[in-house]
N, C-alpha and C positions, 0 to 999 in steps of 0.2 A: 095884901091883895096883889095877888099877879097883874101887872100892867098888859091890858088889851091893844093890841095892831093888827087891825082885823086886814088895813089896807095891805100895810106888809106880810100878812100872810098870805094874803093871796097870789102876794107878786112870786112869795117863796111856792105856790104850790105850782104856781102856773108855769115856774124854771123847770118843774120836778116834772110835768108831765111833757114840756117843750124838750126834756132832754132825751128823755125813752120814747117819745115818737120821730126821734131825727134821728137817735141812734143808728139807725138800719138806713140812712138817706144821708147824713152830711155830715161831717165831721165835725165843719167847723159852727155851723147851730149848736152843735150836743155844747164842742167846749167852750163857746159863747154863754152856752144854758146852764153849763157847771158853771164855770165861773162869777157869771151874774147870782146863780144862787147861791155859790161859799160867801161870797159878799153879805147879801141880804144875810144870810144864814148872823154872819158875825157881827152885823149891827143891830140884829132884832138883840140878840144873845145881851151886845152892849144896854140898848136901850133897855132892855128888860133887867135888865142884871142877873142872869139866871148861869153864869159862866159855870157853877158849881152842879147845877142839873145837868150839865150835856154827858153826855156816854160816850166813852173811848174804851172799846171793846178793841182787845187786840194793839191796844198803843205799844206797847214794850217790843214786841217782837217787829211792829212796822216802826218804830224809831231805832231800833237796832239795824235793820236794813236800809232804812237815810245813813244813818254814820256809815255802814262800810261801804256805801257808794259814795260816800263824801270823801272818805280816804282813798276810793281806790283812785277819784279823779284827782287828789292833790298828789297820788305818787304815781299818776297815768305817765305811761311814755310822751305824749304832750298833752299837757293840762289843756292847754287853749283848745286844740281839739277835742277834747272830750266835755268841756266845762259842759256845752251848750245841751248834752243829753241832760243833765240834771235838770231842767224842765220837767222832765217827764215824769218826779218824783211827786210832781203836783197834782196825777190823776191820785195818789193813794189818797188824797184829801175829799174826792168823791165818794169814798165809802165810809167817811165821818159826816161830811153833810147830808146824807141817806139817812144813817143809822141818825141823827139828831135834828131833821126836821121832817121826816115821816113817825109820828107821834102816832099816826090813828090807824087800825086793821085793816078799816076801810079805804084809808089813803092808799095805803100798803097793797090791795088787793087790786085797786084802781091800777096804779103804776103796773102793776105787773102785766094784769090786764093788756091795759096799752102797748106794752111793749111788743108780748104776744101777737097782737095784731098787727102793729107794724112791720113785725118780721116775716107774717103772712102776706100783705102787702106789697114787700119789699119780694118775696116768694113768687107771685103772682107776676111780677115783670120780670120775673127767672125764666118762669112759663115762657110768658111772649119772647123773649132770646131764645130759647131752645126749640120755642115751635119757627120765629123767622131764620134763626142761621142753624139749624138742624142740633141732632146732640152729639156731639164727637167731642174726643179725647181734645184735638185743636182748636174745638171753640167751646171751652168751658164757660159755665154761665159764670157771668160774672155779676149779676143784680145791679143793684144799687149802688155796687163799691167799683175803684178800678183796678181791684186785683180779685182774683177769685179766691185767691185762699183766706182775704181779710173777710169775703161775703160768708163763705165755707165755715170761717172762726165763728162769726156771727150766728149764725143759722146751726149750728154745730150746740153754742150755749141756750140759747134761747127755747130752739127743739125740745132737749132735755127738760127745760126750767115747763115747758108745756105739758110736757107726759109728766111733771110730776103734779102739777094741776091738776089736769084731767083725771087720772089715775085715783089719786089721795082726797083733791078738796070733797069736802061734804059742803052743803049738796054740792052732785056734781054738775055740771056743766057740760052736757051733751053735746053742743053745738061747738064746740075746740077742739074735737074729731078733725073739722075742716081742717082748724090750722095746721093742726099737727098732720097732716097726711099733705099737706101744701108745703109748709117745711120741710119734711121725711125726703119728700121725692124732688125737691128744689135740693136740697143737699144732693141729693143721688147726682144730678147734673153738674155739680159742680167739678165731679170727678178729684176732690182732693181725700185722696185717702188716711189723712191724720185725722182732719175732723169725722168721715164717715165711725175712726176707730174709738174716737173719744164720745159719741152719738151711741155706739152700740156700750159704752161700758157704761156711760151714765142711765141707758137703759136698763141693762142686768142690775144695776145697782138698784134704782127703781123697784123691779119685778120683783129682787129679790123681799124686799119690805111687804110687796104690794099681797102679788100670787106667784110664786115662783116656780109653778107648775106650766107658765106660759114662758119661759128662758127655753124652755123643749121648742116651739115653734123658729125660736132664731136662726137656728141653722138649715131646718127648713126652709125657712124664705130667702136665706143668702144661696142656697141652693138652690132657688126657684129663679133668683135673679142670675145665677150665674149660666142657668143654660135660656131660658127665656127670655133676658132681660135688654137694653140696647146694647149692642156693640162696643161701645166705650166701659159702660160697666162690667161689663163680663169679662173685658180683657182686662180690667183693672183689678177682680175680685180672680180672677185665673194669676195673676200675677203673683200676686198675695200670698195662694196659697201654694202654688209651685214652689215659691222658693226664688226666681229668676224674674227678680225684680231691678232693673237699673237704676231707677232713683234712690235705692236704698244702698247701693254701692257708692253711690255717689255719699251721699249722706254719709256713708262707714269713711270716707277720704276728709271728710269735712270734720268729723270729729276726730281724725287724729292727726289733724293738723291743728284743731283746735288745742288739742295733748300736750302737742310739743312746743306750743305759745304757752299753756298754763303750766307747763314745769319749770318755763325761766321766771315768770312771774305768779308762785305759786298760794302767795299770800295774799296780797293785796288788787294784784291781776295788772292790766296795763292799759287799765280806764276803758272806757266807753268807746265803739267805734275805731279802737285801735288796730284791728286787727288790717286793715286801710293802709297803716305805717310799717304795719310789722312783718308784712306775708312776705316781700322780697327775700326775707333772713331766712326763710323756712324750705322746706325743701316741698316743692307741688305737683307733682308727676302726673298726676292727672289734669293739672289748670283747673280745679271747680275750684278751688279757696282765693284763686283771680278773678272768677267767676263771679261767685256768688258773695264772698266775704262775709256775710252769715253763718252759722254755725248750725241752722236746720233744726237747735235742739236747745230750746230752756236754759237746760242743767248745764249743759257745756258752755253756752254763748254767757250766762252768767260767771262760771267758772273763770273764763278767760279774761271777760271786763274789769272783774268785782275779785277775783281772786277766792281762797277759802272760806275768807271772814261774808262776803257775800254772799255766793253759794249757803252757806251754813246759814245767817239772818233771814234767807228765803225761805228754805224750808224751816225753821222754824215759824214763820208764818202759817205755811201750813197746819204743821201740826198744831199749835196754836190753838187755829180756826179748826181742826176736824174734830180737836178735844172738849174745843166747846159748845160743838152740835151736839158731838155724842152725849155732853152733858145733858145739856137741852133736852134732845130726845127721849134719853134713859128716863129724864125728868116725869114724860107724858104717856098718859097713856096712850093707846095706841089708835083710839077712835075720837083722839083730842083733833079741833078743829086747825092746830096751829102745825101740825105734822106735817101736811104736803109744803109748809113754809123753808122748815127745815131740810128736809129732804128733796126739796127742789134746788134749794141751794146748795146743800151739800154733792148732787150729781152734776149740774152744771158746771161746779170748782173741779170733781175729777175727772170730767170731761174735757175741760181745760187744760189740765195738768200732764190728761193721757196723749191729749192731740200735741200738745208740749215735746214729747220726746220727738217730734218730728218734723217741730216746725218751732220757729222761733216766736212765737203768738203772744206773748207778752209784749217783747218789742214795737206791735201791733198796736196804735194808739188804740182804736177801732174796739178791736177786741178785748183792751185791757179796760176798758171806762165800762163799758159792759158787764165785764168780769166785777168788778168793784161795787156796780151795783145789785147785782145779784148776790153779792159776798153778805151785803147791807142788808138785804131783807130780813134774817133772821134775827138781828139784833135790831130791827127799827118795830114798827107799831107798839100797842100800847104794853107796855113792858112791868112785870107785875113786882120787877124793882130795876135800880141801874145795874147796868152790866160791869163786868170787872174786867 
C-alpha cells in the first residue's frame, strides 16, 4: 500500500499554484515557490519510496546540456567568473517537479488556469501605465517586471498557451476571450517586436491545427494596425516591413562579433558571461558589443558561452521535446480532450524559440521558469503509462 501524506501534499500543491500566480509579479516568490516545492517534491518521493515512479521525460538530452555547460565553465576564459551562472541550470529542475508532482488533469488544468489569469492581471496594470504615461515607443509598458522585454517574454508565452485553450479545450471556455484580448493588446504595448513575432507564429501554428482558413485574417489585422493603430505601433510594424530597421542592424553587429569570439573558442566556448572579458580583444566599430554585451540571440549568446557541444545539447533538447509531442499527438485523436495540452505547449516552446532569434530570452530567469513550466504540462497529469 502506497503511504498517504495528505499534509505534505498539500504543502506540494499549494508551492505549484504560489509559483504560476507570482510568476507574472515576483521573481523571487516564484523561486522561493520552486524551490520549497523541488524540496517537498524530494522528501515525499523519500518518505514514500516511490524514487522508481517519478518520470524523467527528456533527461538525456537536458543532462547532455548540464555536462557542456559544466565543461564550458571549467575551460571558461575565467572559471571564477562564469562559475556563478551555473545556478541557473537549477530552473531545468522545474520542469521535473511539474512533470512529477502534477499527477492529476485537474491539477494540471488548475495551474494553467491560474497562470492565464495572472498574466491577465498582471495585463491589466499594463493597461493602467499606458493609459497614466500614454503609449509611445519611449514609455513602453513595462507591467509587472522591470524590463519590458522580460514582461513582453512573459506575456508573449502565456498568450499563446491561452489561444491554445480557448481554441482546442472541449468544452470550451468562453469567458478567456477576456484574457486573451487583455494579453494580445498588452503585448501590443509593449512595443518589443521579438515577442510580438513569436505571438504571431505560435498563433499560425495554432490555426493551423485548429481552422486554418482564419491565418487569411492576420495580415488583415497587421494591416488594419498598421494604418489605424497608435503611433508607436505602426512605426514599429512600418519598420518591419520596410526593411530600415536600426535595431536589427544593430543586432547584425552583435552577432558578428559574437562570430568572431566563437571561432577562437569554437568547441567549448569561453564560459558564461565572458564576453565582459573578451570584447576589448575584438574589433567594435559600432560600440553596441560595449554596449550591450549580449548577443540579442539564443543561438549565438549560447554558441559563444557553451561553445559547439552546447549549442548542439540545446537544440537537441528541442528536438527532443518537438518529437515527443508529435509523438503524443500522432497518438490522439484529434477531438481527444488532451490535445489543446499538447499543442499549447508545443506553440508556446516555438514562440519562445522564434522570439529567441532576437533576444536572448533564455538568459531571462523570468521567462525561462515559465518556459519550463509550460514545457511540463504535457508530460504531467494522469499519464496512461511513464514517459521515456
Amino acid at each position: 500500500m502506497k503511504q498517504s501524506l495528505p499534509a505534505l501534499d498539500k504543502m506540494l500543491t499549494a508551492t505549484l499554484f504560489v509559483f504560476v500566480a507570482s510568476s507574472m509579479f515576483s521573481i523571487s516568490v516564484t523561486q522561493i515557490a520552486s524551490g520549497l516545492g523541488g524540496l517537498l517534491w524530494i522528501v515525499r518521493t523519500y518518505l514514500t519510496n516511490t524514487w522508481s515512479e517519478q518520470r524523467w521525460p527528456l533527461r538525456v538530452p537536458f543532462l547532455l546540456f548540464i555536462l557542456a555547460c559544466l565543461i564550458a565553465v571549467g575551460n571558461a576564459y575565467d572559471v571564477s567568473y562564469s562559475f556563478e551562472s551555473l545556478k541557473k541550470l537549477l530552473e531545468i529542475l522545474i520542469f521535473f517537479w511539474v512533470v512529477n508532482c502534477v499527477r492529476e488533469n485537474r491539477l494540471r488544468d488548475s495551474l494553467s488556469l491560474v497562470l492565464i489569469i495572472s498574466a491577465s492581471l498582471a495585463g491589466l496594470l499594463g493597461f493602467y501605465q499606458a493609459w497614466e504615461g500614454g503609449v509611445t515607443f519611449l514609455n513602453r509598458v513595462e507591467g509587472t517586471m522591470s524590463v519590458y522585454m522580460t514582461f513582453a517574454g512573459l506575456l508573449m508565452m502565456v498568450g499563446v498557451h491561452a489561444w491554445g485553450r480557448v481554441l482546442i479545450r472541449k468544452p470550451t471556455q468562453s469567458w478567456l476571450w477576456i484574457s486573451v484580448g487583455i494579453i494580445s493588446i498588452c503585448l501590443l504595448f509593449t512595443f518589443t517586436r521579438q515577442a510580438w513575432l513569436g505571438y504571431l507564429i505560435g498563433l499560425i501554428l495554432l490555426l493551423c491545427f485548429w481552422k486554418r482558413i482564419y491565418i487569411l485574417f492576420i495580415p488583415v489585422l497587421i494591416a488594419v494596425l498598421i494604418m489605424i493603430g497608435p503611433h508607436g505601433v505602426k512605426h514599429r510594424l512600418s519598420d518591419m516591413i520596410s526593411g530600415k530597421d536600426a535595431t536589427f542592424a544593430m543586432r547584425k553587429a552583435l552577432w558578428q562579433g559574437g562570430w568572431n569570439v566563437f571561432k577562437d573558442y569554437s568547441l567549448t566556448g569561453c564560459g558564461f558571461r565572458c564576453m565582459d572579458l573578451v570584447l576589448t580583444q575584438y574589433p567594435d566599430p559600432t560600440g553596441y558589443i560595449k554596449r550591450f554585451r549580449g548577443m540579442h540571440n539564443n543561438f549565438v549568446q549560447l554558441a559563444v558561452d557553451t561553445g559547439v557541444l552546447g549549442l548542439s545539447a540545446w537544440l537537441g533538447i528541442w528536438i527532443c521535446f518537438f518529437r515527443s509531442l508529435y509523438q503524443r499527438i500522432s497518438a490522439q485523436e484529434e477531438t481527444s480532450p488532451e490535445q489543446w495540452v499538447l499543442w499549447g505547449s508545443f506553440a508556446s516552446v516555438i514562440a519562445f524559440l522564434a522570439g529567441g532569434f532576437f533576444e536572448s530570452n533564455y538568459y531571462d530567469s523570468e521567462v525561462a521558469m515559465v518556459l519550463f513550466f509550460l514545457m511540463a504540462l504535457p508530460f504531467s497529469g494522469s499519464q496512461s503509462k511513464k514517459s521515456i
